[in-house]
C-alpha positions in Angstrom: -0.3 37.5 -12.1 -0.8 35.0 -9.3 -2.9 35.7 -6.5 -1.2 35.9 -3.2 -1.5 33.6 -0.3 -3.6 36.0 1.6 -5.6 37.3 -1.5 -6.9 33.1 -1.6 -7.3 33.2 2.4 -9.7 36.2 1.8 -11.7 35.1 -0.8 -12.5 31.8 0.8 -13.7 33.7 3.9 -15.6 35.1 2.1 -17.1 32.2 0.0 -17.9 30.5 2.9 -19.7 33.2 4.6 -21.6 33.9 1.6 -22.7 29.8 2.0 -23.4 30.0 5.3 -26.2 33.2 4.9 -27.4 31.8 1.8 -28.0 28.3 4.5 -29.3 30.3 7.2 -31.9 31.8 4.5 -32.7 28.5 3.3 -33.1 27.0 7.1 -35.1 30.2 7.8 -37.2 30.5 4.9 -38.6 26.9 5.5 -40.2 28.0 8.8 -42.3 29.9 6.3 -45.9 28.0 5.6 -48.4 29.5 3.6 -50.5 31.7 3.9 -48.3 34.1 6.0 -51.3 36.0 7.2 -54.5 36.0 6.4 -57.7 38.0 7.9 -61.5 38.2 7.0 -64.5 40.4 8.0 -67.2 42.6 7.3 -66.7 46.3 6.5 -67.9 49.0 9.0 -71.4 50.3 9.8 -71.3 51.7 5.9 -70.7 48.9 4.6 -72.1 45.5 4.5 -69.8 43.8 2.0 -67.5 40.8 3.2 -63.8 40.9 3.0 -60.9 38.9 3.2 -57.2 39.3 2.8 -54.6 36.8 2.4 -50.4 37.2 1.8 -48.6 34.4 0.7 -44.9 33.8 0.0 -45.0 35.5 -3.4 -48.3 38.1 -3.7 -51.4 39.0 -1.8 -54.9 38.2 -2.7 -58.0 40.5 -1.8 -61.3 39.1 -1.4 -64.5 40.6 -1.4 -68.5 39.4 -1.2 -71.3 42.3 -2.0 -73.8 41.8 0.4 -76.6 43.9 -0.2 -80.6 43.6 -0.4 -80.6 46.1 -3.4 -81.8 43.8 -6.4 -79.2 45.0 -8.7 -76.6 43.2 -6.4 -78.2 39.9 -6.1 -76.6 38.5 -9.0 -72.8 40.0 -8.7 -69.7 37.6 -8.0 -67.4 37.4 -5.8 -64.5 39.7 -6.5 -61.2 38.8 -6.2 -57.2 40.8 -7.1 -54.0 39.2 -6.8 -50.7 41.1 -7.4 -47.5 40.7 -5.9 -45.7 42.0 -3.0 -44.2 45.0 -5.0 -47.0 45.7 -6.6 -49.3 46.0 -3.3 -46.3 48.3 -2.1 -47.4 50.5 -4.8 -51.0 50.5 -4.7 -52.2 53.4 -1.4 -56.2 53.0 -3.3 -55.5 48.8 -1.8 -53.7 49.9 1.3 -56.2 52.7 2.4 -59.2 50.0 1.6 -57.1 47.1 3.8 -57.1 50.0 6.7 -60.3 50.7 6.4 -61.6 47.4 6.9 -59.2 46.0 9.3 -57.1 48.5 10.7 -53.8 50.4 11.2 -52.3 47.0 12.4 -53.3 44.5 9.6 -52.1 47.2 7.4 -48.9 47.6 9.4 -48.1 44.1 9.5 -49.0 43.3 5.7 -46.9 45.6 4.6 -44.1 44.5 6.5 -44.7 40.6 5.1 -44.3 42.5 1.4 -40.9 44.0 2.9 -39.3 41.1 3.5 -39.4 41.3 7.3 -41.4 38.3 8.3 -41.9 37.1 12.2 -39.7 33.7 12.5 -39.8 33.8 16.1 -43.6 33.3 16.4 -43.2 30.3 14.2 -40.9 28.4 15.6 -42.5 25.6 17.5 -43.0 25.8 21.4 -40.1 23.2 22.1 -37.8 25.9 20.6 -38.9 28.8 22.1 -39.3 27.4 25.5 -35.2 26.8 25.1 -34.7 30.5 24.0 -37.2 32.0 26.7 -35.2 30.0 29.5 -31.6 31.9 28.8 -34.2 35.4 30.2 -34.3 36.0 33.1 -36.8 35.6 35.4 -38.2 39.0 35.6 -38.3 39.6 32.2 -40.4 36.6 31.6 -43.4 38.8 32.8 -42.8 41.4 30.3 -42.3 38.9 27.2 -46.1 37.3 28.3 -47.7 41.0 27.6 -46.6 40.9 24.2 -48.8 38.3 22.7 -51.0 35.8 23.5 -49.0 32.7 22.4 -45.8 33.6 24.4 -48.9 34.9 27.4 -49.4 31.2 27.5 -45.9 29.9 26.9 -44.4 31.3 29.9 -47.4 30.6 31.8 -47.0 26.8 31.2 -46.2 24.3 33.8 -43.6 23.1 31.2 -41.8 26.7 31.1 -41.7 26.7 34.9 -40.7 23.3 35.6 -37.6 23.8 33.3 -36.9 27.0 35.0 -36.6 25.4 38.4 -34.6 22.6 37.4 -32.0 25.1 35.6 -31.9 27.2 39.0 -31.2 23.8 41.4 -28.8 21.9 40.9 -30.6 18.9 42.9 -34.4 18.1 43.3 -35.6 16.4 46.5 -37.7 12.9 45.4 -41.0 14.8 46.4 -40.6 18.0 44.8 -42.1 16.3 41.3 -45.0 15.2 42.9 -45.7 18.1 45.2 -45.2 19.9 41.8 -48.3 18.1 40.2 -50.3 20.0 43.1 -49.3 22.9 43.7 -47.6 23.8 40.3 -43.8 24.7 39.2 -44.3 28.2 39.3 -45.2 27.8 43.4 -42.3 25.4 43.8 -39.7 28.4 42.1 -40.9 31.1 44.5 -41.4 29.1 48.0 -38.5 29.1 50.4 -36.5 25.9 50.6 -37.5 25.6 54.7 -41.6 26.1 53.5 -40.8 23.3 50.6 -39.3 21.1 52.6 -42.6 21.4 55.2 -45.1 21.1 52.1 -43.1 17.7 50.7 -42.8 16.5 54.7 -47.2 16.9 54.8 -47.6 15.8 52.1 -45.6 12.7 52.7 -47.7 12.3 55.8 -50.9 12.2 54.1 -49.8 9.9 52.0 -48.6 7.5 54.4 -51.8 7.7 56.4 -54.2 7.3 53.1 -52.2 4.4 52.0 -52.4 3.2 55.8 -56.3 3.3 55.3 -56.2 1.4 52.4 -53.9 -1.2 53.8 -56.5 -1.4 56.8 -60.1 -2.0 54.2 -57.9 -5.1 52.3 -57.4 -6.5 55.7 -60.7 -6.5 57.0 -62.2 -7.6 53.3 -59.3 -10.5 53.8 -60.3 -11.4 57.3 -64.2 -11.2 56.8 -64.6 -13.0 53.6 -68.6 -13.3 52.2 -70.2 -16.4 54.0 -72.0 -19.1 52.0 -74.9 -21.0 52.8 -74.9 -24.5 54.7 -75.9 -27.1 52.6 -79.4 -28.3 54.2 -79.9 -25.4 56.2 -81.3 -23.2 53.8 -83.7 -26.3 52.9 -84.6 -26.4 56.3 -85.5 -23.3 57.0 -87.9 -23.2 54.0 -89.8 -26.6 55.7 -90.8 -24.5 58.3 -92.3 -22.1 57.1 -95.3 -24.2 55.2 
């Protein structure tokens, strides 16, 4: 039996969407580095041992260092388990130790790398994000600083601000860059256009009258050049003195 017409039109839907996730993975999963977290430390009060945790792509290796001044422990190595992301899933005696030393949150978020659900947006580089975090608005900015440091100092950048004023006007007076360099984007967003305009009109002034100044030194240093010594004079004066 032949297929129909719109039995062929369906399936290659749905072929192509199937190649476009399995793209988006691969475009995704390459913003992946090793390790995807990793987090070291000594234990609490009770315990003086070292530890460190690290989750790759594929399993998570735990770390440990006896540090003790018990004689019996002077000689032990370093231990060290590896087991895959399922497998960590599995083990609470691992999970319950990796809370104990470094918290609910490491915990939380190592579990989360074993799930599958890994952060791409804190890995994307700052050129990116700065284009996503200019479609928010301004008042949400504030909020999206509070939840981490990274995007604390992103939106806080004089490159976040500057490409939030030029996305609100249209048109930039010649002095705004350079007023900008002083007094920062951020100010230059939240002044008045009549206050702007009187901050690019002083400092325009100052300008003119330190580049006035300087025009004034090369003209004396011009006019008043160093004077040399007459020949015979200086040859003279040194006769009279014997």
């Amino acid at each position: 039996m032949t297929p129909s017409y719109s039995t062929l039109t369906l399936l290659l839907c749905i072929s192509l969407n199937a190649v476009a996730m399995v793209t988006q993975q691969t475009v995704m999963a390459s913003l992946l580095t090793d390790p995807l977290f990793e987090t070291s430390g000594r234990g609490p009060s009770t315990n003086k041992n070292y530890y460190n945790c690290v989750v790759t792509k594929k399993d998570v290796i735990w770390r440990w260092w006896m540090i003790s001044p018990r004689a019996v422990y002077r000689l032990s190595k370093p231990g060290q388990l590896i087991m895959s992301h399922e497998d960590f899933l599995d083990d609470t005696k691992l999970q319950n130790e990796l809370r104990t030393m470094f918290g609910y949150g490491a915990l939380h978020y190592t579990k989360a790398l074993c799930q599958g659900h890994f952060d791409y947006l804190a890995r994307l580089p700052d050129s990116l994000l700065l284009r996503i975090v200019n479609y928010l608005e301004i008042e949400d900015v504030g909020q999206l600083g509070q939840t981490s440091r990274r995007f604390r100092q992103l939106c806080a950048s004089e490159e976040f601000w500057e490409q939030a004023v030029r996305r609100c006007c249209k048109t930039l007076s010649p002095g705004v860059p350079a007023l900008a360099r002083e007094v920062g984007w951020r100010t230059i967003l939240f002044t008045n256009k009549l206050q702007l305009q009187k901050l690019i009109n002083r400092r325009r002034l100052r300008a003119e009258e330190e580049e006035a100044v300087l025009t004034a030194e090369k003209r004396s240093e011009t006019s008043c050049p160093d004077l040399e010594p007459v020949p015979g004079v200086e040859k003279t004066m040194e006769g009279s003195g014997h």
